[in-house]
C-alpha positions in Angstrom: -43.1 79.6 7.9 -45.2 76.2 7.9 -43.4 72.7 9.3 -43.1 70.5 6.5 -45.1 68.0 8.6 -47.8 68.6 11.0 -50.2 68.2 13.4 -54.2 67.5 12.4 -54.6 71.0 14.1 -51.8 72.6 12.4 -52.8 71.3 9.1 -56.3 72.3 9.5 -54.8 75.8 10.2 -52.6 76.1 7.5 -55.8 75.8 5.3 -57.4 78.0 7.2 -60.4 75.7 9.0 -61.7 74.3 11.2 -60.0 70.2 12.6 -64.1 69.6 11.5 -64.0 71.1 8.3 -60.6 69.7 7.2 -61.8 66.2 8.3 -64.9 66.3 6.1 -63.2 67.4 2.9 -61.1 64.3 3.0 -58.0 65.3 3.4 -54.5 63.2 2.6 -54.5 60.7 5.2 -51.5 61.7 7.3 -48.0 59.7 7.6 -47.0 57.7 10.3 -43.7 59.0 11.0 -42.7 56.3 13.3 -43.7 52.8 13.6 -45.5 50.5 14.7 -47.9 53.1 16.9 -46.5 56.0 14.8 -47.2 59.8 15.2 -49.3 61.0 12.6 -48.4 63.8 10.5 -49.7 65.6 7.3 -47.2 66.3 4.5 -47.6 70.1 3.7 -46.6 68.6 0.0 -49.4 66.4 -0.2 -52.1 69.2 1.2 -51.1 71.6 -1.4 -51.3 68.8 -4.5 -55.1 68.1 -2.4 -55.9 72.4 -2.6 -54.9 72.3 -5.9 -57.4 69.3 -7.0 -60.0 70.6 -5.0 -59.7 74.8 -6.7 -59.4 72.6 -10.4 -55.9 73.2 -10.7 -53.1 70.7 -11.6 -51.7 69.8 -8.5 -48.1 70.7 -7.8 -46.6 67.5 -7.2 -47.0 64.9 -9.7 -50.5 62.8 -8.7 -48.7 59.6 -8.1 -46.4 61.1 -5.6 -49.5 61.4 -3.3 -52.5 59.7 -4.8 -51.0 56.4 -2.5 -51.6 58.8 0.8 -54.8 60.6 -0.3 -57.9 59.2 1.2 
């Protein structure tokens, strides 16, 4: 079972690439989970509406919930 919200590495794993490969398909930029310096996390949520767009599917959560995080 995945965490919810996860580390660059851990995201980049759950895709199945590489940190380097994740990073250049522009992922959803990650959520600062606490502020001001926060830790960055991505939102397993928001990288499965991103697969979907990327393999020309409709995305699973509604496109505003995560266009605002998508870089």
């Amino acid at each position: 079972m995945w965490p919810r919200m996860m580390k660059l590495t851990t995201a980049a794993r759950y895709c199945d690439m590489s940190v380097a490969t994740f990073e250049k398909l522009n992922p959803p930029r990650p959520v600062a989970m606490q502020r001001p310096d926060g830790v960055l996390r991505y939102d397993q949520k928001h990288i499965d509406a991103w697969l979907d767009k990327l393999a020309g599917k409709t995305p699973r959560a509604p496109l505003s919930s995560w266009e605002d995080v998508a870089a």
